[in-house]
C-alpha positions in Angstrom: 19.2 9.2 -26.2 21.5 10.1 -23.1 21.1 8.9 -19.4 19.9 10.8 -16.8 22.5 11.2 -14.5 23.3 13.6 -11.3 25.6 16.1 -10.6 28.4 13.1 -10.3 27.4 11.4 -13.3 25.4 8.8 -10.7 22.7 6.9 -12.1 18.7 8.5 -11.0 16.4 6.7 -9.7 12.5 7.5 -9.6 9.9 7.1 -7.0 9.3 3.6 -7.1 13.5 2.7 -6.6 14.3 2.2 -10.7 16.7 4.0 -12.8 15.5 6.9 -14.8 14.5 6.1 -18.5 17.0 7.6 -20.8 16.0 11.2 -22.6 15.4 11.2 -25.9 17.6 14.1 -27.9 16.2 13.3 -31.4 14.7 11.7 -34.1 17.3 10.8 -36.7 16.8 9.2 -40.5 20.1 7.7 -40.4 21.9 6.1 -37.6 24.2 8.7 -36.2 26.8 8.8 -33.3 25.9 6.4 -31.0 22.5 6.3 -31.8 21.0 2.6 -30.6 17.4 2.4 -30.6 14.5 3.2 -32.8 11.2 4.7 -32.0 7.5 2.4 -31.9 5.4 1.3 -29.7 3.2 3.0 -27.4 3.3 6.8 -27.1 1.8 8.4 -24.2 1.4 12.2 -24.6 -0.2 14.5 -22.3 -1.6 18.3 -22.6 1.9 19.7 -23.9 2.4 17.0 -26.5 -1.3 17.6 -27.8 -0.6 21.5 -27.9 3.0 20.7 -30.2 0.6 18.4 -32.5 -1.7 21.3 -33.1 1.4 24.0 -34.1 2.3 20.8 -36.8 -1.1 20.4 -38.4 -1.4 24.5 -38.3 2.1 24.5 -40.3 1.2 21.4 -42.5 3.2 19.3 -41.0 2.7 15.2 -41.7 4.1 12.1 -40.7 4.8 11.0 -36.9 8.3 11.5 -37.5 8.4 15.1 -38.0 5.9 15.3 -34.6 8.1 13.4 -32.5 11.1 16.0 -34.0 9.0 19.2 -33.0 7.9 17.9 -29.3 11.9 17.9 -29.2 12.7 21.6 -30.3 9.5 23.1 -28.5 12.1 21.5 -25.4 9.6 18.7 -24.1 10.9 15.7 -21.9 10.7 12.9 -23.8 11.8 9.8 -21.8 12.6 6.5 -23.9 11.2 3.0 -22.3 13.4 0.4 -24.4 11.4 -2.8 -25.5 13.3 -5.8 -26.7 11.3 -6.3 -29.7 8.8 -4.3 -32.1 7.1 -5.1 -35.1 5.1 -3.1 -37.5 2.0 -4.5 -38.9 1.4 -2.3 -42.1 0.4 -5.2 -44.7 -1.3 -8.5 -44.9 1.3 -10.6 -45.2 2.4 -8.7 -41.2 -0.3 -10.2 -39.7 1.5 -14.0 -40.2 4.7 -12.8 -38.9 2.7 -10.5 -36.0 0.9 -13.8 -34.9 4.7 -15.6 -34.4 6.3 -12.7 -32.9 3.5 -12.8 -30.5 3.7 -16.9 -30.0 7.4 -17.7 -31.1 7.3 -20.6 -29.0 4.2 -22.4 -30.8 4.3 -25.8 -31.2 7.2 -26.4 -28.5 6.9 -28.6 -25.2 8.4 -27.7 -22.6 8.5 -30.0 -18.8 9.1 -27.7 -15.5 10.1 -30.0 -12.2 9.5 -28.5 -9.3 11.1 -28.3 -6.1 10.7 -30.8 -3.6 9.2 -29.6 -0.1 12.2 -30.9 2.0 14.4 -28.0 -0.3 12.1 -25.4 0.2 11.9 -24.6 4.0 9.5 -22.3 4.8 9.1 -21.7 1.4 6.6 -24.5 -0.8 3.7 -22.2 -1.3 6.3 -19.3 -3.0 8.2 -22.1 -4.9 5.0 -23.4 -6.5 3.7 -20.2 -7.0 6.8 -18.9 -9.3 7.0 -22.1 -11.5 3.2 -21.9 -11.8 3.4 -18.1 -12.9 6.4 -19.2 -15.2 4.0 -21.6 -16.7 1.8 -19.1 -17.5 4.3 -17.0 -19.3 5.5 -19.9 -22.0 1.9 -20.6 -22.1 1.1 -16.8 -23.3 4.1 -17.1 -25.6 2.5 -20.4 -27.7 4.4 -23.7 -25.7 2.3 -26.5 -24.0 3.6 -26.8 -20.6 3.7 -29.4 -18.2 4.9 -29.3 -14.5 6.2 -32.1 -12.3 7.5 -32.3 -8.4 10.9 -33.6 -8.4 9.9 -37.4 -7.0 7.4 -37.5 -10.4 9.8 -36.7 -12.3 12.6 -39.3 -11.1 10.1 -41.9 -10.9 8.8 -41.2 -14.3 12.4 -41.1 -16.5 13.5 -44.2 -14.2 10.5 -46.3 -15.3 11.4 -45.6 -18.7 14.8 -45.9 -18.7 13.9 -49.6 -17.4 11.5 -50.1 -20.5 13.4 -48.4 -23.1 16.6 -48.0 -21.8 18.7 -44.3 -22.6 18.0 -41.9 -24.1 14.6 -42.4 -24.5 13.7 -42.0 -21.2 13.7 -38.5 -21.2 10.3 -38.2 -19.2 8.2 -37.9 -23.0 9.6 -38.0 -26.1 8.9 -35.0 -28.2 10.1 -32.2 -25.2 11.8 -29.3 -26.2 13.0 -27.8 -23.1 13.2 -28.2 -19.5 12.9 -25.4 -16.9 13.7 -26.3 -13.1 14.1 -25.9 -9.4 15.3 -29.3 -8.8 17.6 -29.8 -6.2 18.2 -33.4 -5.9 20.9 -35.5 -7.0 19.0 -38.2 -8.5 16.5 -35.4 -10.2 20.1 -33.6 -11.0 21.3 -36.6 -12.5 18.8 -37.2 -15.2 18.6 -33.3 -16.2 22.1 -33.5 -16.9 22.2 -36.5 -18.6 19.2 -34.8 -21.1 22.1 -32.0 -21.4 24.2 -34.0 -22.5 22.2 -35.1 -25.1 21.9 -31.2 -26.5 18.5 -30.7 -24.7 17.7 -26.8 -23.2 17.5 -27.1 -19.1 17.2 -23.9 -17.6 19.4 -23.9 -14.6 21.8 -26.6 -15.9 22.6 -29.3 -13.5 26.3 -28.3 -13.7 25.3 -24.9 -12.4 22.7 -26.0 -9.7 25.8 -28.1 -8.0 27.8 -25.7 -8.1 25.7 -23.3 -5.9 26.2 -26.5 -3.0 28.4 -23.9 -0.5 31.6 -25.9 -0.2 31.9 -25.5 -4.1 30.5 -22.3 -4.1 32.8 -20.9 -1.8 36.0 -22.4 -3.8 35.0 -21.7 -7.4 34.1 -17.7 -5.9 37.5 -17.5 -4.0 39.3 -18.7 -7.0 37.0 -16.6 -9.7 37.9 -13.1 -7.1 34.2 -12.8 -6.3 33.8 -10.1 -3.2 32.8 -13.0 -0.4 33.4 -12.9 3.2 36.9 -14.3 4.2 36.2 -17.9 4.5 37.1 -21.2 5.5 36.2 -24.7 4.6 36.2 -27.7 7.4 36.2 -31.2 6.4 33.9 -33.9 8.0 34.5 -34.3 11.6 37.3 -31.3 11.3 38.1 -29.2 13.9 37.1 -25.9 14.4 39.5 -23.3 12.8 41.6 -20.9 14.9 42.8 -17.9 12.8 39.0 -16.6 12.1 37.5 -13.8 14.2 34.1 -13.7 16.3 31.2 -13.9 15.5 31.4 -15.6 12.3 28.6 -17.9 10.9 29.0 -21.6 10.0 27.1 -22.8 7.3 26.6 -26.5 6.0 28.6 -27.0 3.0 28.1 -30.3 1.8 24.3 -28.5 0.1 21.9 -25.9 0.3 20.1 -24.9 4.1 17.1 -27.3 4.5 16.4 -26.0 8.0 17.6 -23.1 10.7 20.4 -24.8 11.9 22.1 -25.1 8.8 23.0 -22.0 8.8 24.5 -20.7 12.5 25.8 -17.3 13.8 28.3 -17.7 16.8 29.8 -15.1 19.0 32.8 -17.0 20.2 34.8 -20.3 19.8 32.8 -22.5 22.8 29.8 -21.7 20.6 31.4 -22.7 17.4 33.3 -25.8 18.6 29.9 -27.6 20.4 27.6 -26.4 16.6 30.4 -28.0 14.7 30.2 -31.1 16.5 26.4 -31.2 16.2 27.0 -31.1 12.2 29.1 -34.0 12.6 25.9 -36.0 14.6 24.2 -35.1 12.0 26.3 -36.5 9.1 27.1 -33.1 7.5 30.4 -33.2 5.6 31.6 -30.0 5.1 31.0 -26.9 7.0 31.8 -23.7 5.7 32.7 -21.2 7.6 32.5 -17.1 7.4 33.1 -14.0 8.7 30.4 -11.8 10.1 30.3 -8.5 7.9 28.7 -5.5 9.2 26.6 -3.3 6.9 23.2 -3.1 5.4 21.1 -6.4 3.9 20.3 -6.7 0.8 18.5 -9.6 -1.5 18.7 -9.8 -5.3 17.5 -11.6 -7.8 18.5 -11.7 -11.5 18.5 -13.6 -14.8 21.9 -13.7 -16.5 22.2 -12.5 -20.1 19.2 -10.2 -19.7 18.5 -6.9 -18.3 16.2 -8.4 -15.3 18.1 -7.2 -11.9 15.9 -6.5 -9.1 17.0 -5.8 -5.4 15.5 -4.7 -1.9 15.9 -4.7 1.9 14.3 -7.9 3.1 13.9 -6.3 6.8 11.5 -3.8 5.4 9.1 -6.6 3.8 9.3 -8.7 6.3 10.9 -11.7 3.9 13.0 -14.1 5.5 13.2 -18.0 5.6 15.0 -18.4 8.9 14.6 -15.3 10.9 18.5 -14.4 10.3 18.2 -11.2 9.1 17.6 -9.5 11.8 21.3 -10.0 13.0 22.2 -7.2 11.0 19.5 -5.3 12.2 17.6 -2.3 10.2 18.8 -0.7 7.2 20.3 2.2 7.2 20.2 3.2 3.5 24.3 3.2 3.0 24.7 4.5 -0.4 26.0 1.8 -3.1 26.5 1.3 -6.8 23.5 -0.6 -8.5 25.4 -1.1 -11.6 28.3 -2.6 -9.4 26.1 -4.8 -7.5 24.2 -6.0 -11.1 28.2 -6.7 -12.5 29.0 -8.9 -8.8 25.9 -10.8 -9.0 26.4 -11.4 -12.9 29.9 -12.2 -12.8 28.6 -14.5 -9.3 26.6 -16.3 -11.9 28.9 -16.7 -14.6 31.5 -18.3 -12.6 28.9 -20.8 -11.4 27.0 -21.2 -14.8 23.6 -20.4 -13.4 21.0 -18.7 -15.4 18.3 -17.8 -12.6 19.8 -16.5 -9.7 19.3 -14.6 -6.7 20.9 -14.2 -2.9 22.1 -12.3 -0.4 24.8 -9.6 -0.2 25.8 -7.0 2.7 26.9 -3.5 1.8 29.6 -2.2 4.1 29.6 1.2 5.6 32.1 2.4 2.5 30.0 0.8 0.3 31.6 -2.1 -0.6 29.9 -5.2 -1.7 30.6 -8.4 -0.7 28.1 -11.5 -1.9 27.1 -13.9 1.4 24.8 -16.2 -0.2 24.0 -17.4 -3.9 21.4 -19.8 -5.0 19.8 -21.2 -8.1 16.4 -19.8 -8.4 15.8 -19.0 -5.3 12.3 -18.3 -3.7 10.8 -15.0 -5.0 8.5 -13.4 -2.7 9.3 -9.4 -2.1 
């Protein structure tokens, strides 16, 4: 196969914003070159494809192999849609292995804890909907599931851990994995504890704390993740001098549980008298950033996978606070996907977070620079 690529070698992209599938050049019987893929699945032929079949069965032609060899020399566009697995039921003995390629995760348990309200502002109703849809995946793929709020959860492992004491209080005995949006320390606390103890939790504790913006913000500077220049104020700090206007000052000390965590100020009398209502407040840390000018943009991925997916979150009306509109419109500045899909995943690496997603704002040059990261953040295009 080869890439479809423009006159620049850029990537293509189709109707519905994704890149081209890659052409297929031929059908080889021995790995050749850089050959990578093999062909099953589902074909989809139309007139053309029908009209090549006939010239094969007129010559005598058999086997698929040779057909999908002559749609190729008769010069038709074959585009390749990669699957991550494929079997081929030809015998009796493929229908046992069919049925746990279908289900491999039969007989597992898995426990998702949801997200407490006061973590999802304006967002409960799209939280619960993507752990329920999750759900509904491992269900498809063979695991009993069961879901839990975060309070459930903590009251549940801290009943038994009075009763049986640790390790057996890990919610039930028997569980094979946990999946979850927690976000508070005592829920936090227990999942890593179960890590520690060799048990899956998909995003890790460590990597969930780690996305509080005060660490963030250090472990991205350090790592040479494209951020905004930032600075970091202590509890009951003063405002710094040698940033420029407007900036935005964001609570560090854990994620935005309402507007005002999250501020955009135009000069220093603005920034000094927000600052000191963090401090009423008992926040601990306030980061703060500069403002970048450039287009808006949301992703959301899933690290070691090829699950990427980004858009303009002015043209589908999604926000949680209304802030987006402070950069205003897009205006379609031209970028490099692939370059954003590295930032974010080397974003997530640094932090050791699986399911991610956030913000980012593409300059007019077409740099990227990451403004916000989160641990499985609301979904909702």
């Amino acid at each position: 196969v080869k890439e479809q690529t423009g006159a620049e070698g850029e990537s293509l992209i189709d109707q519905q914003g994704y890149r081209c599938k890659p052409l297929i050049t031929g059908f080889h019987d021995q790995c050749e070159g850089d050959d990578h893929l093999i062909s099953g699945g589902i074909y989809c032929l139309g007139d053309k494809a029908l009209d090549v079949l006939d010239h094969c069965m007129e010559q005598g032609m058999s086997r698929m192999r040779n057909f999908q060899r002559q749609l190729v020399v008769e010069g038709l566009k074959l585009e390749a849609y990669p699957i991550n697995k494929i079997l081929d039921v030809d015998h009796k003995e493929d229908i046992a292995k069919a049925e746990a390629f279908i289900h491999p995760l039969e007989g597992k348990t898995l426990v998702g804890v949801c997200r407490g309200n006061e973590f999802s502002p304006n967002c409960v109703d799209n939280d619960a909907a993507i752990m329920n849809a999750v759900k509904q995946q491992l269900e498809a793929l063979g695991a009993k599931v069961m879901l839990m709020c975060e309070k459930e959860f903590c009251r549940k492992a801290t009943v038994l851990e009075r009763a049986y004491g640790w390790p057996r209080c890990r919610v039930t005995v028997g569980v094979d994995g946990f999946f979850s949006m927690a976000r508070s320390k005592q829920a936090l606390d227990i999942l890593g504890r179960i890590e520690e103890e060799g048990v899956l939790v998909v995003n890790s504790s460590l990597g969930v704390n780690r996305c509080i913006r005060r660490i963030m913000t250090e472990r991205f500077i350090a790592g040479g993740i494209a951020t905004p220049e930032s600075r970091i104020i202590g509890r009951n700090g003063e405002m710094v001098k040698d940033i420029h206007y407007p900036c935005w000052l964001k609570r560090g000390d854990g994620c935005a549980q309402q507007k005002e965590d999250t501020c955009y100020v135009q000069n220093e009398q603005e920034a000094e008298a927000l600052l000191k209502e963090f401090w009423l407040r008992g926040i601990t840390s306030v980061v703060v950033n500069e403002h970048l000018k450039g287009d808006l943009i949301k992703f959301y991925g899933v690290s070691g996978t090829d699950f990427f997916y980004w858009f303009y979150p002015q043209e589908g009306n999604h926000s949680k606070f209304g802030l987006e509109e402070i950069n205003g419109a897009p205006s379609g500045i031209p970028f490099s996907e692939e370059g954003l899909h590295q930032l974010c995943s080397d974003a997530a690496k640094v932090l050791d977070v699986t399911v991610y997603g956030g913000d980012c704002i593409v300059a007019p040059d077409g740099t990227i620079r990451i403004i916000d990261f989160n641990d499985w953040p609301s979904f909702a295009p």
